[in-house]
Structures are given as C-alpha cells and as structure tokens.
ZAMARGU-4260 file (C-alpha; in steps of 0.2 Angstrom, whole numbers, plus 5000, padded with zeros to 4 digits):
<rodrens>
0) 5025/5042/5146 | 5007/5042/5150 | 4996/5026/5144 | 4989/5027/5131 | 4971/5029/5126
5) 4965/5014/5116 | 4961/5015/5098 | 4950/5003/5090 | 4956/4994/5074 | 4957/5003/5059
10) 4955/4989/5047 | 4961/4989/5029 | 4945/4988/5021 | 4947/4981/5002 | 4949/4993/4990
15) 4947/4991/4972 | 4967/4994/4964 | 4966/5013/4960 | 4965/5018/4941 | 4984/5015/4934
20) 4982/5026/4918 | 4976/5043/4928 | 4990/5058/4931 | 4984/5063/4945 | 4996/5060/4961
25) 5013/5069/4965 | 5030/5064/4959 | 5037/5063/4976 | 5041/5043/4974 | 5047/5040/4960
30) 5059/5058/4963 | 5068/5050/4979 | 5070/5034/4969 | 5079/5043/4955 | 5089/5054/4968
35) 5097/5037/4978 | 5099/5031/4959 | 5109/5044/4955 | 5121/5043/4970 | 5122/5027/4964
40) 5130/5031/4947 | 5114/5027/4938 | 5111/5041/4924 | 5093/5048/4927 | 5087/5044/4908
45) 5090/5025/4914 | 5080/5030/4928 | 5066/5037/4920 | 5067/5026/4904 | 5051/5021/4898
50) 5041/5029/4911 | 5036/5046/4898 | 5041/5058/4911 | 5054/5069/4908 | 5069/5075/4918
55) 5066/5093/4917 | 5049/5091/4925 | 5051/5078/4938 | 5055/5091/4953 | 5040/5105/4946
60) 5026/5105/4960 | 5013/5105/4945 | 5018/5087/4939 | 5008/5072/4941 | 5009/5055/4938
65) 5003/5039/4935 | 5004/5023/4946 | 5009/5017/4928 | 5024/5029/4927 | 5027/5026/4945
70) 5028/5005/4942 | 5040/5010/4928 | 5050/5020/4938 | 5050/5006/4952 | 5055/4990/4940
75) 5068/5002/4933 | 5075/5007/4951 | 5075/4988/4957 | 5083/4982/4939 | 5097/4992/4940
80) 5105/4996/4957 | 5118/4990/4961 | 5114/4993/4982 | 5104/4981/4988 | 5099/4992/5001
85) 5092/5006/4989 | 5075/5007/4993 | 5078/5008/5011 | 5086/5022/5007 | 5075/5029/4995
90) 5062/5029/5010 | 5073/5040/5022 | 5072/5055/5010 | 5051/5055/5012 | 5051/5066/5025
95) 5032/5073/5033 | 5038/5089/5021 | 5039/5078/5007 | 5020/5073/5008 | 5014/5090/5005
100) 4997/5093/5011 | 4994/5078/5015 | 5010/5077/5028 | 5005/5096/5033 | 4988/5088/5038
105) 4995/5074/5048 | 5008/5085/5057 | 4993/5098/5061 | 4982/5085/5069 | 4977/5089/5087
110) 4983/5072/5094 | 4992/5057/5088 | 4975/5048/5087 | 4967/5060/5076 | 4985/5062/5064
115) 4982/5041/5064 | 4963/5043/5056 | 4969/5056/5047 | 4982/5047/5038 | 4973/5030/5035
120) 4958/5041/5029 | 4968/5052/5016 | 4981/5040/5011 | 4977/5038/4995 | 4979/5055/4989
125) 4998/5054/4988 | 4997/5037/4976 | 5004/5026/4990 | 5015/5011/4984 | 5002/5000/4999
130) 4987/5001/5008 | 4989/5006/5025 | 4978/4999/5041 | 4981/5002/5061 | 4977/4992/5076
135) 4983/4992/5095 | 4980/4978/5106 | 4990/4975/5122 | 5001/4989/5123 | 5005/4986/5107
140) 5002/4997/5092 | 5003/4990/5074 | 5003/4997/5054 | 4998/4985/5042 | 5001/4986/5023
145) 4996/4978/5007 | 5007/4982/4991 | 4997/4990/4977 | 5012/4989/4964 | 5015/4972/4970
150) 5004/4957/4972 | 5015/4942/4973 | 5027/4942/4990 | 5038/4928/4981 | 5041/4943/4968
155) 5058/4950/4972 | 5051/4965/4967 | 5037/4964/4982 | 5049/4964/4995 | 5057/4981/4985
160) 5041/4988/4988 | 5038/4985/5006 | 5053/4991/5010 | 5052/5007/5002 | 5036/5009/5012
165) 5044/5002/5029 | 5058/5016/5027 | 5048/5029/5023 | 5035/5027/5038 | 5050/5025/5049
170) 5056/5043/5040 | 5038/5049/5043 | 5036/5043/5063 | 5055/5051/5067 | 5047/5068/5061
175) 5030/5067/5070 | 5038/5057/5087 | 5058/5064/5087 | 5073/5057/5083 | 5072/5044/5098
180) 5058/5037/5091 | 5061/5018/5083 | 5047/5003/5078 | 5047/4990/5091 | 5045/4977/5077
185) 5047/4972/5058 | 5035/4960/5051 | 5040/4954/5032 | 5028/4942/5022 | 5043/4939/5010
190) 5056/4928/5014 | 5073/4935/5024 | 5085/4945/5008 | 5104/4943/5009 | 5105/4959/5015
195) 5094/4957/5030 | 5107/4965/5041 | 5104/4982/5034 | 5084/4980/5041 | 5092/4981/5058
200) 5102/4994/5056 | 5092/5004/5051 | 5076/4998/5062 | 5086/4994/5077 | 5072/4981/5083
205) 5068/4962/5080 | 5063/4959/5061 | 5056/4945/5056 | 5052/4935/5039 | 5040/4923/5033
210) 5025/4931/5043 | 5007/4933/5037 | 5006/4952/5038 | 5018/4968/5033 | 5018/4975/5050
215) 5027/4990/5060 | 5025/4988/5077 | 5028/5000/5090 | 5024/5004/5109 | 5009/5013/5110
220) 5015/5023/5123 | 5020/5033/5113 | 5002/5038/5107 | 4998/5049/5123 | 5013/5061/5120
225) 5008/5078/5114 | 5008/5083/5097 | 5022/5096/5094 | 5013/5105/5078 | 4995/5103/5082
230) 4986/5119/5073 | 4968/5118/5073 | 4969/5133/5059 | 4981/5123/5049 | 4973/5106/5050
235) 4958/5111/5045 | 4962/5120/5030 | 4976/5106/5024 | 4961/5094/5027 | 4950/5101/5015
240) 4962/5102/5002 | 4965/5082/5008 | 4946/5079/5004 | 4947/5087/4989 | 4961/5079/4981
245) 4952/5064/4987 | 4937/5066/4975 | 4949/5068/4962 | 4959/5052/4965 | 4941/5044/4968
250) 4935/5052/4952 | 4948/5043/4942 | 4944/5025/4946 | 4945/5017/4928 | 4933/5002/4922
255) 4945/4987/4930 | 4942/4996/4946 | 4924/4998/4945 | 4922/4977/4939 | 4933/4976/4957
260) 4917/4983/4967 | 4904/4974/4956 | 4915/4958/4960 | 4917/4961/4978 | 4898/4966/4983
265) 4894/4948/4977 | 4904/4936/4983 | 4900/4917/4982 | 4892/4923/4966 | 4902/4931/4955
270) 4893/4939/4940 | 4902/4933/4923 | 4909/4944/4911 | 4895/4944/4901 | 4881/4949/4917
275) 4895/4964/4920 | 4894/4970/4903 | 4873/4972/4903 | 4875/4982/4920 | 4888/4993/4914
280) 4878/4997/4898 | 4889/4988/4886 | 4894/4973/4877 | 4906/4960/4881 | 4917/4964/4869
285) 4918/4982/4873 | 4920/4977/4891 | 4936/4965/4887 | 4944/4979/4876 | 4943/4994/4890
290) 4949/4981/4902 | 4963/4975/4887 | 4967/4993/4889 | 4971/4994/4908 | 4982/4979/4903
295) 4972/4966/4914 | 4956/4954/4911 | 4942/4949/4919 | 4948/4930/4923 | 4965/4944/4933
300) 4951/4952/4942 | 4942/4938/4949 | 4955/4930/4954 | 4964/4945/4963 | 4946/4948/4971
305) 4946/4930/4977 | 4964/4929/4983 | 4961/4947/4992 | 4943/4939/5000 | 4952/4925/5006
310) 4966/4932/5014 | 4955/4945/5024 | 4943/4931/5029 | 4958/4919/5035 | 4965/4934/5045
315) 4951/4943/5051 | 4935/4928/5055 | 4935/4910/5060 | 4926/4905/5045 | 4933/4887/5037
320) 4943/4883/5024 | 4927/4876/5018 | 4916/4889/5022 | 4926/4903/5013 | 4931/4892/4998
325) 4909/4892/4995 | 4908/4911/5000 | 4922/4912/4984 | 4912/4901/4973 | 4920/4886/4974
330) 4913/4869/4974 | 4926/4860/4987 | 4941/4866/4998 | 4953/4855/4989 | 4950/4866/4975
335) 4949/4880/4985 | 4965/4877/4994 | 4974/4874/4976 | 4968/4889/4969 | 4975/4897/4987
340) 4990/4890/4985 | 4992/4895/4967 | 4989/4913/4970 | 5000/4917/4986 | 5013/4901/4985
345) 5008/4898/5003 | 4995/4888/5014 | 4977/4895/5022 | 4985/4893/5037 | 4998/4901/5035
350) 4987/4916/5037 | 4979/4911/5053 | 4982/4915/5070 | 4993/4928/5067
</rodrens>
C-alpha cells in the first residue's frame, strides 16, 4: 500500500450530552441488542421492558427513539445476558447498511479521508452510544471515543458500552476496507473483564486496559487505498439528507443541554443557578423543575462539565494541575485533585502523556 496522506487531528470537541427525551434517532441499536438477546433465550418483552417501545414497531423504518429508550434498552441488555460477550456481538450485526443514510454517506465518499470527516461530522444523526474523534500521527491512525450513555469507566455498565461501540466500528471498517482489514490496537479506559480473551478473538491485535483513552488503532496505510463505492451523485445527495437530519437532532437539544454550553463558554467562572435562570428568561425554580424533568441537576451538570474540561485539558495542554483546577473554579489543587479523583476514581496523571 501506498503512504498515506496525513490527516490532521480531528479532535473530539465537547459537546453538550444530547436531549435524552427526543424521539428522533433510528432503532438500529437497541434492535441488534434485542436480536443477540433473543439468541440468547432472553424473551424480547424482557428486552424491551420499561423502554415504551413496542415489539411490533421495533424493525418499522418510521420508528424513532430516544437515547432514554435506548439506555433502557442497554441496562436491560447488560442485566440480563447470560454471555459475557454479548455486546461484542451485538456490534458485529451493525453493518455500513445498518446505518442508513448516514452509512450510505460514508461508503459514497470519494476517499477514505473524506468518509473520516464525513463520519466524525454527521455522527450524531444516528444517536451514537460515544462520541467519536480521529487523529494519525506516526504512521499510526487512531478513533477515540467518549461514552454518552456511560460516564463512570468503574461502571460495568461503561465497559458494556465501549464494547458495543469497539464491535461495531470493527463491523463498519470490514465493510469499507475488506474482510482482511483488522485494528492494529485496542485501547480500554476500564479495567481488563474476565472475558478479556473474547477482545482478542475477535480483534486479533494487542488490547490493552487501564489506559487514558477508548482507542482503535490502525495502520494508516490503509488510508491511501481506493474507495470501492465512491459516487459523487450518491454522496452528495445522502449528505444533504445527513445535514438535515442534523438540524433536527441539533433542534432537539433540551434545557440540560443548553445550561452544558452556558457552563462551558465560562469556565473558571461558572454562572450559578440562579445567574442561568435570568439569561434564559426564567426563574430558578422553573429552571430546577425542567432540569428535574430531564432527570439531572444543576450541581450534575457542573460537575460533569468540570470533570469533561479537565480531562480534555490534562490530554490535550500542558496546563498544571494547578492552573486547570483555577480555570475549573477551584481555590487549590488539593481540592481540585479530590474532586478529580471523585469524579473519575483515577489520578490527573493518569491522563497524561498518553
């Protein structure tokens, strides 16, 4: 293969959590988790129990769900399989086909490079279980994601998540690349399950645990290969319909996600509650009960906000411990590093130099 043509960083830049509540992403998750359930003699009511969506409409193309229904679905899933390994299964029945326009987009794309900007651009639109970034450096070619139904890597339930995302972006790359196509690495910020043997199986490459990032690597070699499906007629038109269901997942952002972004554009000094209310043209108490209603808080917000800052400034500048404990509002880096500590169950350097 051919070397291939650098591609800057494409970082994961914070986004505010997406609105939980709207029905507005397709049911292509939460139907391979039932399917794999089901081989595994688990009756599709369990399932779908609790989630308000009914058997009859899970396969329709017309049906939406919520990243509610879909977290439902998911804790359901984890709780009661008896394979260890079923959500590394799950992720093998995503294929691009499975992704819709969105998939149809990426395939299209007239090189790898654009199918990469493509895919990190328009990710959202299929209500993603992580965030996705991409980078290369050194020959080396990395996807790096952060959980959105999953916050705590000490959570069993984390590491259930990721690797529903690491199988399914492994089903994904065998499409696009060919069946000889395999990651060079796995990177796991959770701690090695007891069924760590099945990641190599299926992987067939090094996997580690206990690292700072959720990685796939791969040679980036593989980047200057021609697309097989490139069609610029296609793309073009799949990539509107990408945009536009875009503005309707952007459209959907609920109040918790908006005090996110108020948050985040002033950090080191954090509005209160009360400051928030008077620029959203509201009182507090109003404020409190919407946020009451998308089953979080302000005090949750703030400190997922500070605990997201942090871990993007540890990775990504050379700031301090002290300097990004101020920058987070906080009078000392003891109290920062406790707080640090609270929130991931790990140590500020535990995040650097990785």
């Amino acid at each position: 293969m051919l070397a291939a043509r650098h591609l800057p960083r494409i970082p994961i830049v914070y986004r505010a959590p997406p609105s939980f509540e709207e029905k507005i992403y397709p049911a292509r998750k939460v139907a391979a988790l039932v399917g794999v359930l089901l081989e595994s003699g688990v009756p599709i009511a369990q399932a779908l129990a609790g989630s308000g969506i009914a058997e009859s409409r899970l396969h329709a193309p017309a049906t939406r769900v919520s990243y509610r229904q879909m977290l439902t679905v998911f804790r359901n899933a984890h709780r009661l399989s008896p394979d260890p390994g079923l959500a590394l299964r799950a992720g093998q029945r995503m294929r691009v086909t499975a992704y819709g326009m969105y998939g149809y987009a990426v395939l299209s794309s007239p090189s790898h490079a654009a199918a990469i900007e493509l895919a990190v651009k328009y990710h959202r639109v299929m209500g993603p279980v992580a965030d996705i970034s991409f980078s290369q450096a050194d020959g080396t070619a990395a996807w790096e994601y952060q959980p959105i139904l999953a916050l705590d890597s000490t959570d069993d339930f984390y590491r259930f998540v990721l690797e529903f995302q690491f199988s399914s972006h492994r089903t994904l790359y065998k499409d696009l690349y060919g069946p000889s196509f395999e990651f060079a690495g796995v990177r796991a910020v959770y701690a090695a399950p007891a069924h760590a043997r099945l990641y190599k199986r299926l992987f067939k490459c090094p996997v580690t645990f206990g690292q700072a990032r959720n990685e796939l690597l791969f040679d980036a070699t593989w980047l200057s290969d021609p697309t097989v499906y490139s069609d610029p007629i296609t793309n073009a038109m799949v990539s509107e319909m990408c945009e536009q269901s875009l503005s309707e997942v952007n459209r959907a952002v609920g109040i918790a996600a908006t005090v996110h972004r108020l948050l985040i554009e002033h950090p080191g000094c954090f509005p209160d509650i009360d400051t928030l209310a008077a620029g959203l043209s509201m009182n507090t108490r109003t404020l409190r009960r919407r946020l009451e209603a998308e089953r979080t808080s302000y005090r949750k917000i703030l400190a997922e906000v500070r605990m997201r800052l942090a871990i993007e400034y540890l990775r990504k500048t050379d700031m301090t411990t002290e300097e990004i404990g101020t920058r987070l509002g906080y009078s000392d880096a003891a109290n920062f590093r406790h707080a640090f500590t609270r929130w991931t169950h790990r140590l500020p350097s535990d995040f650097r130099g990785h």
